[in-house]
C-alpha positions as CSV (number, residue, x, y, z in Angstrom):
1,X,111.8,80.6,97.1
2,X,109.9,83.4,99.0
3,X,111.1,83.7,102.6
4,X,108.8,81.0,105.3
5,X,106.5,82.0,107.9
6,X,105.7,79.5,110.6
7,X,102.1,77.6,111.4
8,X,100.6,76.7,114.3
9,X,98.4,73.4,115.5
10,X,96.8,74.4,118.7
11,X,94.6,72.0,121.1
12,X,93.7,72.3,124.8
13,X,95.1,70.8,127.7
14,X,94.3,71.2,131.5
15,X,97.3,73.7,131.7
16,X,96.1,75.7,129.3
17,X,96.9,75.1,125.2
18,X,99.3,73.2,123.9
19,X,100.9,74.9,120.5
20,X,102.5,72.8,118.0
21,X,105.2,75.7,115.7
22,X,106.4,74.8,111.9
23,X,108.9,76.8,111.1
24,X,112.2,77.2,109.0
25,X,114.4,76.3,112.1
26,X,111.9,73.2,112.1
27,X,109.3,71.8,114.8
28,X,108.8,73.1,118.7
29,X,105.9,72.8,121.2
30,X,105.2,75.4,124.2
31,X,102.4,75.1,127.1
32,X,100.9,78.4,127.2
33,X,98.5,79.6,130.2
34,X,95.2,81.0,128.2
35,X,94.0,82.0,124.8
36,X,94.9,85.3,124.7
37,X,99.1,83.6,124.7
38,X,98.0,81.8,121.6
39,X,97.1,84.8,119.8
40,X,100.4,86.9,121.5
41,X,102.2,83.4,120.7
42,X,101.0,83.8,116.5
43,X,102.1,87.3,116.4
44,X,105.5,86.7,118.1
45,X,106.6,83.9,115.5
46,X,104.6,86.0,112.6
47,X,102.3,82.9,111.8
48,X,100.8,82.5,108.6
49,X,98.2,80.5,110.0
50,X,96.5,79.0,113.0
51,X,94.3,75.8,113.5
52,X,92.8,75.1,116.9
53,X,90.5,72.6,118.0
54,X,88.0,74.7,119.5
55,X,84.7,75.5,118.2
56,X,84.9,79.5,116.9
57,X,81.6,80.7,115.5
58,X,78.6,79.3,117.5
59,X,75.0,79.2,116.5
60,X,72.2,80.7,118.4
61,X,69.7,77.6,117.7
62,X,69.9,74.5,115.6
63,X,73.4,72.7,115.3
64,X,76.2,73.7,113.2
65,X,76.5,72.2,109.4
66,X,80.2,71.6,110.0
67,X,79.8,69.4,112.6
68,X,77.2,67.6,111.1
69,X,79.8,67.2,108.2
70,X,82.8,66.1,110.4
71,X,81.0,63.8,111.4
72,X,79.7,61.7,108.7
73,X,83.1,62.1,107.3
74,X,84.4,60.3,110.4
75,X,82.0,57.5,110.4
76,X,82.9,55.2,113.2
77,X,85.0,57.9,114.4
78,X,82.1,60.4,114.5
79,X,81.7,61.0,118.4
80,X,85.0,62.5,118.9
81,X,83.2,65.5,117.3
82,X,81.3,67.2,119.7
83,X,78.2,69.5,118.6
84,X,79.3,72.8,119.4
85,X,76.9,74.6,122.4
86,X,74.6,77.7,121.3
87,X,76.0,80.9,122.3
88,X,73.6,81.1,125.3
89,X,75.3,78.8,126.7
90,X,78.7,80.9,127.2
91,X,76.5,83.1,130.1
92,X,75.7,79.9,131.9
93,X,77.3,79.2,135.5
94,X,76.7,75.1,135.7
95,X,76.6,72.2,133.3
96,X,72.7,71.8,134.2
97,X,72.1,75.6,133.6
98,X,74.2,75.3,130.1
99,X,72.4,71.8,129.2
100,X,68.9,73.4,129.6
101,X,69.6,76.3,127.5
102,X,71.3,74.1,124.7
103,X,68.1,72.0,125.0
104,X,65.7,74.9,124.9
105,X,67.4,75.9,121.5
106,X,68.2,72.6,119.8
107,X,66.2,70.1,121.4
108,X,69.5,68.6,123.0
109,X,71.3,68.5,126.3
110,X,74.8,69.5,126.5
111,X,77.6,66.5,127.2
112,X,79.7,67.0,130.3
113,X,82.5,66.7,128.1
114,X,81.0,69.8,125.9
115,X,80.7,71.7,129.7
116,X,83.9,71.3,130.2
117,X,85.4,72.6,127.2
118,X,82.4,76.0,128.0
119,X,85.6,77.9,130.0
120,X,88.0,77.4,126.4
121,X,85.8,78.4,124.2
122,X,84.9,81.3,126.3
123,X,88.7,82.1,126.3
124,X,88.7,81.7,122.6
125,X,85.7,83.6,121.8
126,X,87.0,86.5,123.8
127,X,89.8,87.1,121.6
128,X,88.4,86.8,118.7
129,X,85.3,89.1,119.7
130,X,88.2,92.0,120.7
131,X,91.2,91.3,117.7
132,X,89.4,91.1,114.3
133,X,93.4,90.5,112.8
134,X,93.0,86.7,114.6
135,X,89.8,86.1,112.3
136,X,92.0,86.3,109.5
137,X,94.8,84.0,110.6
138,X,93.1,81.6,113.1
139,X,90.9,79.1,112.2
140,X,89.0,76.0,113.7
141,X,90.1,72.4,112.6
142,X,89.6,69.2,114.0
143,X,92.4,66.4,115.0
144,X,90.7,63.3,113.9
145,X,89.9,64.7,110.0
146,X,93.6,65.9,109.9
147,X,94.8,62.5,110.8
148,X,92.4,60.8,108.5
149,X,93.3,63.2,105.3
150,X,97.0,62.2,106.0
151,X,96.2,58.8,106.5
152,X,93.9,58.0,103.7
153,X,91.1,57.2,106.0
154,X,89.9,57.7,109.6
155,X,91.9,56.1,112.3
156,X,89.9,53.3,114.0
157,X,92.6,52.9,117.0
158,X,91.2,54.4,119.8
159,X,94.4,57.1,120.5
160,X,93.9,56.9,124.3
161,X,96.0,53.3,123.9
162,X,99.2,52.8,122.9
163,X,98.5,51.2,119.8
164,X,96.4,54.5,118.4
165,X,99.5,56.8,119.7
166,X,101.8,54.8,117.9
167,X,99.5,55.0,115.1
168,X,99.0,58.9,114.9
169,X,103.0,58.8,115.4
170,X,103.7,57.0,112.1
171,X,100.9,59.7,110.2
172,X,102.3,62.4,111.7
173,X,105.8,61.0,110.4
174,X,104.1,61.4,107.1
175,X,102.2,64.5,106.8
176,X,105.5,66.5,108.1
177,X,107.6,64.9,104.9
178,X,107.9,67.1,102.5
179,X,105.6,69.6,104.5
180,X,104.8,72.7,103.3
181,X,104.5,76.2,105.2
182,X,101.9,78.3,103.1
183,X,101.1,81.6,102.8
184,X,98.2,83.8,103.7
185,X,94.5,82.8,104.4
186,X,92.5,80.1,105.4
187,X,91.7,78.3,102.0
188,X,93.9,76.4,99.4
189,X,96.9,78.6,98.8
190,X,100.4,78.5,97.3
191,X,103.0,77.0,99.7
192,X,106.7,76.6,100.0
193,X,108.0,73.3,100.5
194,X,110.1,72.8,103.4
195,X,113.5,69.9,104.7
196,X,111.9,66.9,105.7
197,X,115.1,66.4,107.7
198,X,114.1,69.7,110.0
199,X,110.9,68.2,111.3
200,X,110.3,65.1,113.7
201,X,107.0,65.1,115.2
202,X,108.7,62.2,117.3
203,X,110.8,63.7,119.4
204,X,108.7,66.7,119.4
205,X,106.5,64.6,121.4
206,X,108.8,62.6,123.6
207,X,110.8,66.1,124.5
208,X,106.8,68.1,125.5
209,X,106.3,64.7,127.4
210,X,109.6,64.6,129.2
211,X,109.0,67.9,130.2
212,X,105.7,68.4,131.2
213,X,103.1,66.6,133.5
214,X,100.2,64.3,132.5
215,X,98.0,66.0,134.8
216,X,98.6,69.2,132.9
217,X,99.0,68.1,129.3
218,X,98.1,64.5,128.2
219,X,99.7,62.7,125.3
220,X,96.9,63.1,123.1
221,X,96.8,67.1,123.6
222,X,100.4,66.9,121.9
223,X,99.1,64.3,118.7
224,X,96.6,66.6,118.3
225,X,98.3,69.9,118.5
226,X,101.4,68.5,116.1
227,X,98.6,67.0,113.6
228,X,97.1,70.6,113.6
229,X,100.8,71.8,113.0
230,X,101.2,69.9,110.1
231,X,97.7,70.7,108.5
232,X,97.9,74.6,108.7
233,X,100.6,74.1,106.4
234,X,98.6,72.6,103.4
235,X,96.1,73.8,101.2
236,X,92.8,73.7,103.1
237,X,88.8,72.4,102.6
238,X,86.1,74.1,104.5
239,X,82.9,72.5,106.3
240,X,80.5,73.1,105.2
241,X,82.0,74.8,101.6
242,X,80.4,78.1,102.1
243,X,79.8,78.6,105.6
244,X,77.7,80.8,107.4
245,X,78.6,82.9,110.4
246,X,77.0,83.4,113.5
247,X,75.8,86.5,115.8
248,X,78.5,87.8,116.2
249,X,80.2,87.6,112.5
250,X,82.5,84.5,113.2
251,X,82.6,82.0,110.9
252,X,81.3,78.5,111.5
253,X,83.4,76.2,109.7
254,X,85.8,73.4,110.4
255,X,89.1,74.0,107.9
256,X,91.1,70.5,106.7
257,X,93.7,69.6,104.6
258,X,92.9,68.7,101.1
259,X,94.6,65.1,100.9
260,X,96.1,63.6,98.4
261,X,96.1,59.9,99.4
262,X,93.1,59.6,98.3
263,X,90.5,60.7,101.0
264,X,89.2,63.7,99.7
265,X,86.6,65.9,101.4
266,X,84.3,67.4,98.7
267,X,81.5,65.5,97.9
């Protein structure tokens, strides 16, 4: 068996990002401060690959294909993809200055919730503007597909109440048995299986909630980051299946895991 490089499932929290790491010693979370500590964070544990839930390649009009595509794939669960803004919008200095320029170019406002993600994605984009090496190992995903391809099906339990945690909990137990730590790229690849027995999202969670506050990380920034974890480690689909790039030569495309329960993602 060829030696195991780590993943890593990163989401966004109010203290910064939360990154979920798969690797041969097994499963551990850290609170970093900004983007640029995700990418140092990849290099440090020499990282295969990286999914975030962040939107990476922005259009300059019109709204992107894959989140068109996450979305129907969700169905019920569509809104908890938001349309990525336009780039204009990064240069914008309120949410009413950012909605007008969103609308101007799409014919739609931009969500509050959309504004205040503006300040991550600027982090993000940042990084991957200045380090062309992250383009190749970091790549946008998207909780709620990853916990559906595990699952079999989208999640209907809202995972703001205990009932969808405890849901999310028992597919996460899931997608890390028998997980797998692949190799290069962003795409379906080769993979080395890992110990089921050196991975337990569980406690994972319950030690990053012991030791952190809810006012900088909630429980759902941990689901999400773990779930990410867990998909950078499978063979991945790409929304749409030959996506375009935007202004700036990033890619526009949401990555998930190919499933095999049964809820596949080609059409």
């Amino acid at each position: 068996m060829s030696q195991r490089r780590s993943v890593v499932g990163v989401d966004a929290c109010s203290a910064g990002w939360v990154c979920a790491v798969a690797a041969a010693g097994g499963l551990s979370v850290r609170v970093v401060a900004d983007f640029a500590a995700v990418w140092d964070l990849a290099r440090e544990r020499d990282a295969a690959r990286v999914l975030v839930d962040i939107p990476i390649g922005l259009p300059d009009a019109a709204r992107r294909a894959c989140d068109r595509e996450a979305r129907e794939r969700l169905g019920s669960r569509a809104a908890t993809v938001f349309f990525a803004p336009v780039r204009a919008v990064l240069a914008a200095d309120s949410h009413e200055a950012a909605s007008a320029a969103n609308r101007e170019r799409t014919g739609a406002g931009l969500s509050i919730q959309a504004w205040h993600l503006v300040p991550k994605i600027r982090e993000a984009d940042a990084v991957f503007r200045q380090t062309p090496r992250a383009r190749q190992r970091v790549f946008e995903s998207h909780p709620e597909l990853a916990f559906a391809a595990f699952a079999g099906e989208p999640l209907s339990e809202p995972k703001s109440t205990p009932e969808g945690r405890d849901r999310r909990l028992d597919v996460l137990r899931t997608a890390f048995a028998g997980n797998e730590v692949s190799g290069d790229g962003g795409d379906s690849s080769e993979a080395d299986a890992t110990d089921q027995s050196e991975f337990d999202p569980e406690r994972a969670y319950r030690e990053t909630l012991d030791r952190t506050l809810r006012r900088d990380v909630a429980r759902d920034d941990v689901l999400d980051a773990l779930v990410l974890a867990a998909a950078a480690s499978r063979p991945l689909a790409s929304l749409p299946s030959d996506p375009p790039t935007d202004a700036v030569g990033l890619e526009m495309a949401i990555r998930v895991p190919v499933s095999a329960l049964g809820w596949y993602l080609s059409d």
